[in-house]
LOPA-597669 format. One record per residue (C-alpha): x, y, z. Coordinates in steps of 0.5 Angstrom, whole numbers, plus 2048, in hexadecimal, padded with zeros to 3 digits. Example, Ala and Ser with C-alpha at 12.3 -4.5 7.8 and 13.67 -1.06 7.14 Angstrom:
! LOPA-597669
819/7F7/810
81B/7FE/80E
END
This chain:
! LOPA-597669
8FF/738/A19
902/731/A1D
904/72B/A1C
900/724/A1B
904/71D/A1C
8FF/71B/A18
8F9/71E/A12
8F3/720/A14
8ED/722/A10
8F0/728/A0D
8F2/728/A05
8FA/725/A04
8FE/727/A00
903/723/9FF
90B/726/9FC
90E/720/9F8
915/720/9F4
915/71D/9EE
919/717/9EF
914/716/9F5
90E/711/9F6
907/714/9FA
907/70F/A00
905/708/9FF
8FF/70A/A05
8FC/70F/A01
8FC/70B/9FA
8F9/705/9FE
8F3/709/A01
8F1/70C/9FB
8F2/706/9F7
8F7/707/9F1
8FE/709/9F0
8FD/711/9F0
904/713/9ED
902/711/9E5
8FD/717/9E6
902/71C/9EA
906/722/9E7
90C/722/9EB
90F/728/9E7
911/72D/9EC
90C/732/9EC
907/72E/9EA
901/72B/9EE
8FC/726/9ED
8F6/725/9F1
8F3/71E/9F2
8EC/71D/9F6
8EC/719/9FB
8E4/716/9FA
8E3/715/A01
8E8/711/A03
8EB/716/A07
8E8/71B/A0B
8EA/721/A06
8E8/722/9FF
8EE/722/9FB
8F7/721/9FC
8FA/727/9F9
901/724/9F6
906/729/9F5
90C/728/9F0
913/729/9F3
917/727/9ED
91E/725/9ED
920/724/9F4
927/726/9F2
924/72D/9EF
920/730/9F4
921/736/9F8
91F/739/9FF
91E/73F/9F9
91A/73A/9F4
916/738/9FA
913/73E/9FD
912/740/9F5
90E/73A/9F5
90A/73A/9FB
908/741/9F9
904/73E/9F4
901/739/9F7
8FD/73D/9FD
8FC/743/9F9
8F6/73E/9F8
8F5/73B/9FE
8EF/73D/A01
8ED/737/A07
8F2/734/A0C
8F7/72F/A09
8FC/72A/A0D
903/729/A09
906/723/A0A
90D/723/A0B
910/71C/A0D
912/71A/A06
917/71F/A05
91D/71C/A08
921/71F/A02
923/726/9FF
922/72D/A03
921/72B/A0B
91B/72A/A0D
91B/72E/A14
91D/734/A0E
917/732/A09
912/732/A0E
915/739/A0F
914/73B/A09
90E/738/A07
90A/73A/A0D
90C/742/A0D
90C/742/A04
904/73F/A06
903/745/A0A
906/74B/A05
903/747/9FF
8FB/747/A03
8FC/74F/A04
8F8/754/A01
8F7/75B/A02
8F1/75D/A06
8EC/761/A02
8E9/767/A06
8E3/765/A0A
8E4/75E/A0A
8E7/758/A0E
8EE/756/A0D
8EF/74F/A09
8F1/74B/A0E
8F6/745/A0E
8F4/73E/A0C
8F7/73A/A11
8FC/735/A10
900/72F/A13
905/72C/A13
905/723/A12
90B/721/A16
90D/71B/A1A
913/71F/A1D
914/727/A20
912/72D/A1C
90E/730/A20
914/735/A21
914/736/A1A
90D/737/A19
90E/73C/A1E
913/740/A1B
910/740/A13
90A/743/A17
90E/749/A1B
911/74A/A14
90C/74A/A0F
907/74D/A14
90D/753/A15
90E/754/A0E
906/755/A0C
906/759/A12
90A/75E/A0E
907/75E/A08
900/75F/A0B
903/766/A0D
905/767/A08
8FF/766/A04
8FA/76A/A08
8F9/770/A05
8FD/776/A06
8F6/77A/A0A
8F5/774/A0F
8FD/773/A0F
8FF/77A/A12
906/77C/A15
901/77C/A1B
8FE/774/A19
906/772/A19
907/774/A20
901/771/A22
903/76A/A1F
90B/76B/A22
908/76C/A28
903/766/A29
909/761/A25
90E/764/A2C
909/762/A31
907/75C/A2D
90D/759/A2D
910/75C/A33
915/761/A2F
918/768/A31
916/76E/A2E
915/775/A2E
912/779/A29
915/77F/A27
910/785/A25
910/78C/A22
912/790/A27
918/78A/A29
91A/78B/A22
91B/791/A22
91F/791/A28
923/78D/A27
924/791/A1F
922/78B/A1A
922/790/A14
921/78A/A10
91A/788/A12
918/78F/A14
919/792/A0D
915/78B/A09
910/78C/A0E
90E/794/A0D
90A/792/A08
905/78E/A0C
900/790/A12
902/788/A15
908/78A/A19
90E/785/A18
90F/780/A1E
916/77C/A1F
915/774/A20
91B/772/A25
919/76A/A27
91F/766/A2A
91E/75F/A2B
924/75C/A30
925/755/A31
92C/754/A32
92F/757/A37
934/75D/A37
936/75C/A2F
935/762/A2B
92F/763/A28
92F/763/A20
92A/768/A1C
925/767/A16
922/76D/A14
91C/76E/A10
919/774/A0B
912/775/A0D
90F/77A/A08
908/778/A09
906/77C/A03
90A/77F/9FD
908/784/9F9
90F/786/9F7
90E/78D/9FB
910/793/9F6
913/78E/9F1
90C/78C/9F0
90C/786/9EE
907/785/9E7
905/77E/9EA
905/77D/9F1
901/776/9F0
904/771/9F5
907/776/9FA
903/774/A00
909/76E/9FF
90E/773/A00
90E/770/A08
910/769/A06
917/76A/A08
914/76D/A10
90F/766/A0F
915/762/A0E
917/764/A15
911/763/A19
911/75D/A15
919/75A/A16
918/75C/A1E
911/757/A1E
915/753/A1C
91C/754/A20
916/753/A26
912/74E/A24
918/748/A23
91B/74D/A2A
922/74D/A25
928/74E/A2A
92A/755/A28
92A/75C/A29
926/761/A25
924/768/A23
91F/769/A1D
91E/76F/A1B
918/773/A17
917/77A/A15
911/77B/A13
90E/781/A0F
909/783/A09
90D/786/A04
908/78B/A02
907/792/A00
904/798/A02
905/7A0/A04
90B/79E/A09
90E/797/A05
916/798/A03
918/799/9FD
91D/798/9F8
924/79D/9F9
922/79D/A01
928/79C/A05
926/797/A0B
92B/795/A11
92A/78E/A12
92B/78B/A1A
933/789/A18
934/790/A17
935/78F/A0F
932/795/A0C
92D/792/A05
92B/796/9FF
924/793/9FC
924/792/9F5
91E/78D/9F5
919/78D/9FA
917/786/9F7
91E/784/9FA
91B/784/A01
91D/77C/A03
924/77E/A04
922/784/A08
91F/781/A0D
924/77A/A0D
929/77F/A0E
926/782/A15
925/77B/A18
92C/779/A15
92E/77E/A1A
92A/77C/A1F
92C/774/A1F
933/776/A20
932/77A/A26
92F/774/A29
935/770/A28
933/76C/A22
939/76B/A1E
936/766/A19
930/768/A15
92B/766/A0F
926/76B/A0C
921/769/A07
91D/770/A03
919/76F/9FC
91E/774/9FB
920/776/9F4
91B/771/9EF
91C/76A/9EC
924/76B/9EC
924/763/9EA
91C/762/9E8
918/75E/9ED
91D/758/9EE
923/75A/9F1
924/760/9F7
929/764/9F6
92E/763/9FC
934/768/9FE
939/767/A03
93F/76A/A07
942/765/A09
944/75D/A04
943/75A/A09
93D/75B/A0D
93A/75B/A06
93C/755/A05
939/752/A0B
933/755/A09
933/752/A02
934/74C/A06
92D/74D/A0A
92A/74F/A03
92C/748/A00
929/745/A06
923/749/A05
921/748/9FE
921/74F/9FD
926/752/9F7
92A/759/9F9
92F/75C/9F3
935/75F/9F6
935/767/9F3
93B/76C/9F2
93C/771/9F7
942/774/9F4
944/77B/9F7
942/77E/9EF
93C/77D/9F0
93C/781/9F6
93F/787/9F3
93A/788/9EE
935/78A/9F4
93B/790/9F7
936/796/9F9
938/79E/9F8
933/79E/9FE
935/799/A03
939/793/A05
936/790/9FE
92F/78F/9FB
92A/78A/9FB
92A/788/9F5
92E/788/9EE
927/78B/9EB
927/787/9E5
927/77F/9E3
92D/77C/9E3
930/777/9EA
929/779/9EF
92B/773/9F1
932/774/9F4
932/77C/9F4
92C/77A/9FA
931/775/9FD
936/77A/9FD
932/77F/A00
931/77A/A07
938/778/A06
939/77F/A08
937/77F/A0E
939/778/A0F
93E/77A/A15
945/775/A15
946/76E/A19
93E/76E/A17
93C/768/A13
936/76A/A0E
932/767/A09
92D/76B/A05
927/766/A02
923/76A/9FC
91D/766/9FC
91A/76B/9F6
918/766/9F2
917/75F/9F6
913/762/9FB
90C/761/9F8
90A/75F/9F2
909/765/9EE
905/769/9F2
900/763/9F4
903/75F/9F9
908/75F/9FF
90D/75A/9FF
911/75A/A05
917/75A/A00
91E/759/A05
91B/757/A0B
91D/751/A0C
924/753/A0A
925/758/A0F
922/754/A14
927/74F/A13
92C/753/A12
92B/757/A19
928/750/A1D
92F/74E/A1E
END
């Protein structure tokens, strides 16, 4: 992807308001006033074949519609229509839109919207599609913005490739392979704290998850320093690279290899962070694990003791995410991280697949992530987490339990679970991607990533 100065010989496609008219070189090449023939409604697209005037066989016309009405939201919505059926390189041409969203952002949107539309989950004993290229058509500078759209919608297909690979060829194991080769790619610190490690340090979180699998847990840690001295902030990420719901069988556990979409997310966030080099210090964190069973899987009324010290009853071995969260909760503390977001498929589709679930500690911080929402064009849902809720999961057995262990406020009895371990001056916001993460169980969509990017590259 680059910038032309002027069209070459690719197919064009040519955005056009409805109050525009198609550039008068254009109309006099192909000998008649094509804008009597073209829908510029938004989301509508005409094309017109060119006849052997130019060098490529056809425009495509795209509908913006009303310039007063268009959004970055409404634009990304479109461009995913349009090059989902794009499949030979293409030009866009930009130098009319002098009017409505600013083009140094268009061209951002366009250009990482382009690369997430092209993707498709990479069947097994195949060849990846690849991307069909783009240009850009401008007189003035965008090449920082082509730049910038590709860094982004390449980091968010990166995750979503991870989360799509199916869960035996995305082990715990495979996990730590792709951190590893992410950090010396982009020249990121790491260390990976293995089983021995973990249990050293006591992380009876994970530990217990991981009794159920012959794959030992591994503990992500990438620290990605560009600004100096300043703190570094924490993204976490649950990375169950499998779900079987343990001893709470689960009586469908089809979709589950996306139960690591949270831990994908990270690496993808941190592709990102590197990739546009965001002056800004960052920890992201990932527990990984299979949540399986057999004769040593943990069970319901065990009692673990987590890496805080604080004691949990396990009522549902299906509430793993929180377990191995609360560890890295823990963890990201100790390193001094005093600002922290997780993202976990943790509890279903508290809000369907529209919204993510969001909690917060803190107003203000969270109003600053509604802010980097906003920007991204991604919908987050503020949700209670009220101290009631966390009654409902007080333990005979231990400091409190893992769940209610029955429906009602999953959601919020999750968030109040990590809240629990959410020390003060810590600012914390919990993001449950259960239902944005993927599309029913067939697609990973890189849900939050952009927002948590904005959010952190400041």
């Amino acid at each position: 992807m680059k910038q032309l100065k002027q069209p070459d010989n690719k197919i064009m496609i040519y955005p056009i308001y409805h109050h525009q008219s198609v550039l008068n070189d254009i109309c006099d090449t192909l000998g008649y006033d094509i804008n009597t023939i073209i829908n510029k409604d938004f989301n509508h697209s005409t094309k017109v074949y060119t006849l052997g005037k130019y060098d490529f066989p056809y425009i495509l016309f795209v509908g913006l519609g009303d310039v007063s009405e268009l959004t970055t939201a409404k634009l990304r919505k479109l461009v995913l229509n349009i090059s989902k059926n794009i499949n030979e390189p293409v030009q866009l041409m930009t130098d009319h839109l002098d009017e409505g969203i600013d083009k140094h952002a268009f061209v951002r949107i366009w250009v990482e919207s382009h690369i997430i539309a092209q993707y498709q989950e990479c069947k097994i004993g195949h060849d990846a599609k690849m991307i069909t290229d783009l240009d850009i058509v401008s007189s003035g500078y965008v090449e920082k913005d082509i730049e910038t759209g590709r860094i982004y919608g390449e980091g968010i297909n990166y995750a979503r490739r991870l989360a799509d690979t199916p869960s035996n060829l995305m082990t715990p194991e495979d996990m730590v392979k792709e951190a590893v080769e992410l950090a010396k790619a982009y020249n990121i610190e790491y260390t990976i704290l293995n089983k021995s490690a973990l249990e050293e340090m006591k992380a009876g979180g994970i530990l217990s998850v991981n009794q159920g699998s012959h794959i030992p847990a591994y503990m992500i840690v990438l620290k990605y320093t560009h600004n100096g001295n300043a703190p570094h902030k924490a993204v976490i990420g649950k990375g169950i690279t499998f779900d079987s719901g343990g001893y709470n069988l689960k009586s469908n556990s089809y979709g589950m290899k996306y139960d690591m979409c949270g831990g994908a997310d990270v690496l993808g966030i941190m592709k990102i962070l590197a990739g546009i080099q965001a002056k800004t210090n960052v920890y992201g964190i990932i527990p990984v694990t299979e949540n399986l069973v057999n004769g040593k899987a943990y069970k319901p009324q065990d009692v673990i003791t987590t890496l805080s010290g604080k004691t949990v009853e396990v009522v549902s071995t299906d509430a793993e995410g929180r377990l191995i969260l609360c560890d890295v909760i823990t963890y990201a503390q100790r390193l001094g991280a005093t600002h922290l977001i997780d993202l976990g498929t943790l509890t279903g589709p508290a809000l369907g697949d529209v919204y993510t679930g969001v909690f917060a500690n803190d107003d203000a911080y969270y109003q600053e992530f509604e802010q980097a929402m906003k920007a991204a064009d991604e919908k987050g849902w503020r949700l209670p987490m009220d101290d009631e809720y966390f009654a409902k999961i007080k333990s005979n057995s231990a400091d409190f339990k893992n769940s209610m262990g029955k429906p009602g406020a999953g959601a919020s009895i999750a968030a109040n679970f990590l809240n629990a371990f959410v020390e003060e001056g810590t600012k914390w916001i919990h993001l449950d991607i259960a239902g944005t993460a993927d599309n029913d169980g067939t697609g990973a969509t890189g849900a939050m990533i952009r927002s948590v990017v904005n959010m952190f590259s400041k």
